[in-house]
C-alpha positions in Angstrom: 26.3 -8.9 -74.3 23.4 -11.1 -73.9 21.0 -8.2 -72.3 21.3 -6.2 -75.4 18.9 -6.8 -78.7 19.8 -5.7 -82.0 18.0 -5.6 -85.3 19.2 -4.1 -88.4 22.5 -3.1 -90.2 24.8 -1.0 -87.9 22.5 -1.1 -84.8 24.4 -1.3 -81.6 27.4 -1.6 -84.0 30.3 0.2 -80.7 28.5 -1.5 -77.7 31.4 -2.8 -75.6 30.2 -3.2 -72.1 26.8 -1.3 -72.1 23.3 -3.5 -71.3 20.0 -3.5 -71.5 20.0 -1.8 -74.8 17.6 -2.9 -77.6 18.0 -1.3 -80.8 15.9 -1.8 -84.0 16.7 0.1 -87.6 19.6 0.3 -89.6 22.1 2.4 -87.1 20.5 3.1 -84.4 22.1 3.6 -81.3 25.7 2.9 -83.6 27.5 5.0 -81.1 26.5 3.5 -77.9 29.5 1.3 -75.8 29.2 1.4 -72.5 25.4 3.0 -71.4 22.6 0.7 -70.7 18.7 0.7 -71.1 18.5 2.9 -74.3 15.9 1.7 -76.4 16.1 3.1 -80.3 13.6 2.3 -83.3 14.0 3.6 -86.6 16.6 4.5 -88.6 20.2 6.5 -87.4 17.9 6.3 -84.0 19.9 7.7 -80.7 23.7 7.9 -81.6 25.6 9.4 -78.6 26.4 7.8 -75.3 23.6 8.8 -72.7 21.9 6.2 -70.6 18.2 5.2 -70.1 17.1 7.0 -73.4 14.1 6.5 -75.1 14.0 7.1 -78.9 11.6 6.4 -81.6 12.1 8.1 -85.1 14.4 8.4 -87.7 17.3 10.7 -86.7 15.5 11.0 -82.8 18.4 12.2 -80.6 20.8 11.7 -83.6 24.0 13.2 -82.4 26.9 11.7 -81.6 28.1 14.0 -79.3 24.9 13.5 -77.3 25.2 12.7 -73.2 21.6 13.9 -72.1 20.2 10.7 -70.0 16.4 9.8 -69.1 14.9 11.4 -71.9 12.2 10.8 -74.4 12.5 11.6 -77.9 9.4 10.5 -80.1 9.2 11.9 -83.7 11.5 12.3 -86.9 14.3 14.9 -86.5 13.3 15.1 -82.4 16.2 16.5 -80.3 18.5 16.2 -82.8 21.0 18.5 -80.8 24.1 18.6 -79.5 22.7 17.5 -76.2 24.6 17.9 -72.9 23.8 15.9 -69.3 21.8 19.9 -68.7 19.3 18.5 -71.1 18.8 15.1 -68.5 14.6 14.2 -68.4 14.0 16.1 -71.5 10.6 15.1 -73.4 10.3 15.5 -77.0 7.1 13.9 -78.9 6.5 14.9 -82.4 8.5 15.8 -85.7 10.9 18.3 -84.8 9.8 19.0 -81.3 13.4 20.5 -79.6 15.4 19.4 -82.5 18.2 22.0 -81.3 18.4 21.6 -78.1 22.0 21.5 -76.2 22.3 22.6 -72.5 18.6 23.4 -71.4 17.1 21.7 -68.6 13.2 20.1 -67.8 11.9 21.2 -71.3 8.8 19.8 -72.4 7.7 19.7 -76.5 4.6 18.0 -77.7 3.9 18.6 -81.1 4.9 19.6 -84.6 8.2 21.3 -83.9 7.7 22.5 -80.3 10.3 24.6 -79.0 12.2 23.7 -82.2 14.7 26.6 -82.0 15.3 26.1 -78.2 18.7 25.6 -77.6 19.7 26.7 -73.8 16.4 27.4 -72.0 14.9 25.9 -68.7 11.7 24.6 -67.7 9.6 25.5 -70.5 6.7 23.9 -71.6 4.8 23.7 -75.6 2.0 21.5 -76.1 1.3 22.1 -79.8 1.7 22.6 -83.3 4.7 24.8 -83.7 4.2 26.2 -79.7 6.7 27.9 -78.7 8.9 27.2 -82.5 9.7 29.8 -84.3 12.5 31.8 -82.4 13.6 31.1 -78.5 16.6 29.6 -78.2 17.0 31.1 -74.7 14.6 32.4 -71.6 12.7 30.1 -68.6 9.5 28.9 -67.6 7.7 29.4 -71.0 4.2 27.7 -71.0 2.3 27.6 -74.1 -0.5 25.2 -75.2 -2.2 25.5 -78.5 -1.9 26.0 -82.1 1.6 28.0 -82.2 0.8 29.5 -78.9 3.8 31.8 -78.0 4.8 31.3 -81.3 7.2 34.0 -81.8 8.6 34.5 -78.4 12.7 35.2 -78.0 14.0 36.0 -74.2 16.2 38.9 -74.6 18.1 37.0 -71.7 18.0 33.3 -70.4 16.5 35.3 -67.3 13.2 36.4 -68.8 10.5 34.5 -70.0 7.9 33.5 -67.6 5.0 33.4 -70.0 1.6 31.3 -69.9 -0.4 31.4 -73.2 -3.4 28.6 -73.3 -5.2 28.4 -76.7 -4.9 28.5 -80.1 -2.6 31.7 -81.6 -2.1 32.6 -78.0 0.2 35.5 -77.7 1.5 34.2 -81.1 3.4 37.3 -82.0 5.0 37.8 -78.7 8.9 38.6 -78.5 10.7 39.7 -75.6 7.4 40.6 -73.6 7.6 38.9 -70.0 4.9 37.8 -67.0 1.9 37.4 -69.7 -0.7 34.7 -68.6 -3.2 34.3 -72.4 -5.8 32.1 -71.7 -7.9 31.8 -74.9 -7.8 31.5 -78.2 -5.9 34.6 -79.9 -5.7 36.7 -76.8 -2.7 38.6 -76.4 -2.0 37.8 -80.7 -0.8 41.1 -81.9 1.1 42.2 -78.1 4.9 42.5 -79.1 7.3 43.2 -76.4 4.5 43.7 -73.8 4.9 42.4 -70.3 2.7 41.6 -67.3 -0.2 41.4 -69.0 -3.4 38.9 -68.1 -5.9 38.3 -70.2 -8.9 35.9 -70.5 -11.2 35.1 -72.8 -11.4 34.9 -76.6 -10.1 37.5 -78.5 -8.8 39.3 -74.9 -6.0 41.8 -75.6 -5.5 40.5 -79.1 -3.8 44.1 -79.8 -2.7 45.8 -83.2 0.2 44.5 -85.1 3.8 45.6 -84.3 2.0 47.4 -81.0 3.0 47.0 -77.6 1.0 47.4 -74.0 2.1 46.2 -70.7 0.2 45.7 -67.3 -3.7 45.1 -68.2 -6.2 42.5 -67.3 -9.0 41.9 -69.8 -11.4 39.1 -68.7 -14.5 38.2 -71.3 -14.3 37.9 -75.1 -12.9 41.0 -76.7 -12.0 42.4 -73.3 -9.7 45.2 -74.4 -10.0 43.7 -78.2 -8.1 47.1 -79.8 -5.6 47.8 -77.4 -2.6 49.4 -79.1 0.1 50.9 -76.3 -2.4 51.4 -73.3 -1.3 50.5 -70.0 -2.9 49.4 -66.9 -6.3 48.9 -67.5 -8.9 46.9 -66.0 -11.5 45.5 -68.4 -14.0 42.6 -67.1 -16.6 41.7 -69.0 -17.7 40.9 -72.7 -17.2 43.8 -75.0 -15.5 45.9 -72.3 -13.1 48.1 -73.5 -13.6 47.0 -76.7 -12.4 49.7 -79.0 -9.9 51.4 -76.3 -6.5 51.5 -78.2 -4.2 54.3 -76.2 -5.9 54.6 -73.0 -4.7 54.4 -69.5 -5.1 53.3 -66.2 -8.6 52.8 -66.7 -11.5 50.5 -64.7 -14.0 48.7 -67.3 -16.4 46.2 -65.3 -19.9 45.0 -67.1 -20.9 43.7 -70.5 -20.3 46.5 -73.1 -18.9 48.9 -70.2 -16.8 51.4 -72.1 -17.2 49.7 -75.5 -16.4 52.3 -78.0 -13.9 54.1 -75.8 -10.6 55.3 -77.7 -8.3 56.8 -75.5 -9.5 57.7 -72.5 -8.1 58.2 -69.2 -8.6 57.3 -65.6 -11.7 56.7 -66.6 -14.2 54.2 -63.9 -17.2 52.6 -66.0 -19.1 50.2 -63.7 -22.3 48.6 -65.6 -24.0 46.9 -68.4 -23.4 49.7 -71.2 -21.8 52.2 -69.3 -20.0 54.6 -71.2 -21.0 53.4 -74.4 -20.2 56.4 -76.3 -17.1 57.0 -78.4 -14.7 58.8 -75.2 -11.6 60.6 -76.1 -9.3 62.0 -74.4 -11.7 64.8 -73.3 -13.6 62.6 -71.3 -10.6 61.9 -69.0 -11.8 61.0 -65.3 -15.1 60.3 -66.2 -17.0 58.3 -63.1 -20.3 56.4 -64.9 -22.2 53.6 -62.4 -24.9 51.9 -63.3 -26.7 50.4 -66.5 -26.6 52.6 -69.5 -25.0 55.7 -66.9 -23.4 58.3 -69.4 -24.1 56.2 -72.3 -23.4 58.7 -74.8 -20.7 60.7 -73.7 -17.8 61.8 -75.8 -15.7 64.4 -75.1 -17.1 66.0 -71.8 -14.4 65.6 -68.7 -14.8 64.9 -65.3 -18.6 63.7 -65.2 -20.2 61.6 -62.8 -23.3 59.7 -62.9 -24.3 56.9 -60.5 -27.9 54.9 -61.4 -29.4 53.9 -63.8 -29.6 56.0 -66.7 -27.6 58.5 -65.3 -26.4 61.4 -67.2 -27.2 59.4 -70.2 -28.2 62.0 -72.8 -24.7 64.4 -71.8 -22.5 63.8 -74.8 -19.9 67.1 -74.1 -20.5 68.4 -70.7 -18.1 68.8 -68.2 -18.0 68.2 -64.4 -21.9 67.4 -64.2 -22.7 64.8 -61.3 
């Protein structure tokens, strides 16, 4: 057919009635007979018989059993999958970027082996070396952007998902954890199977290996820095909540507020250096608002101080207001 261009041995080698095709390198688009508007360069480039394809790489959308129209495969190996017409408007730029996909829909991959193991999932999107690579081959409405960003994350089911990690290492070693939003670089790294989590900030919620929490905001660099299996806890501010690792359901808010608390509980610290001391458990309930109010507290339970300076020198009492 006069509307189709080929250059090199083997390219456009089965076309029959297809048009508009243009192929350049040695077999690309072999397999193509009756599709039109493909466009392959380089070499074994698009074989399969989808329509409107866009493929530039060696081995690009290089399977033959391929049907997936309208997409865009840019890089060596890219979406070298089995693809059905579910995967119809994929994007793929970069080496390896959804090189096993088969049936997922809107999927998005920019970078070195984005989403590269992704093989059935929807609407995800990775923007980034290795974002989004090493494991999910399943789950939905993934977003990760950065240096292997959501890295490690595998949906236990193609219903879960629903993750948003912005920076570099962004909830890297995240698994099966759902609802996270990471924006910054690290936060969330360590947070294994952790859900509904929101942090902000560099180093936010960056966590302790193989650990897991679930349900905390930490907003401000190192906001909730340590935390191990805590849950629910509100830390806004840099250095708030620093050091906390197994506490619960507590309130942080201030520069430093609560910055060398371990594992206390239900605890409200409201102020620049607040609750500085090292809490325990034994200073569950504690209520400290204002600059530098219970600064050096430790152990003691159920204090109050409002103002500045309050109760700053108690470092054991208990129910002092």
């Amino acid at each position: 057919n006069s509307s189709n261009t080929a250059v090199g041995s083997n390219a456009l080698l089965a076309i029959t009635t297809g048009t508009q095709n243009t192929s350049v390198g040695a077999n690309s688009n072999i397999t193509v007979t009756g599709t039109d508007n493909n466009t392959a360069i380089g070499y074994n480039a698009h074989k399969g018989n989808g329509s409107a394809n866009t493929v530039l790489g060696a081995y690009a959308l290089d399977n033959t059993s391929s049907e997936a129209d309208q997409t865009v495969a840019i890089g060596y190996s890219a979406m070298r999958g089995d693809t059905t017409s579910g995967a119809d408007g994929t994007v793929a730029i970069g080496t390896s970027a959804l090189t096993a996909l088969t049936i997922g829909t809107n999927n998005v991959a920019v970078g070195f082996s984005a989403l590269a193991a992704c093989t059935t999932g929807n609407f995800n999107t990775a923007v980034g070396y290795e974002a989004l690579s090493q494991a999910q081959d399943e789950g939905n409405a993934n977003t990760a952007v950065g240096f292997r960003s959501l890295y490690s994350v595998n949906p236990a089911a193609a219903d879960e998902g629903f993750n948003t990690a912005v920076g570099s290492a962004s909830g890297k070693e995240l698994t099966t954890g759902e609802g996270n939003t990471y924006v910054g670089n690290d936060c969330g790294y360590q947070n294994a199977t952790g859900d509904n989590n929101t942090y902000v900030g560099h180093n936010a919620g960056v966590g302790v290996a193989g650990q897991s929490h679930a349900g905390n905001t930490g907003i401000g660099k190192d906001a909730l820095l340590a935390l191990r299996d805590g849950g629910h806890n509100v830390a806004v501010g840099i250095d708030s909540g620093t050091a906390l690792t197994t506490g619960n359901q507590n309130v942080f808010l201030g520069t430093g507020a609560g910055y060398a608390t371990q594992d206390v509980d239900k605890a409200v610290i409201i102020g620049t250096d607040a609750g500085l001391g090292v809490m325990t458990d034994g200073a569950d309930h504690t209520v400290a608002i204002g600059y530098a109010a219970l600064t050096a507290l430790t152990t003691g339970g159920g204090n109050i101080g409002i103002g500045y300076n309050a109760l700053s020198a108690v470092t054991g009492g208990t129910h002092n207001t």
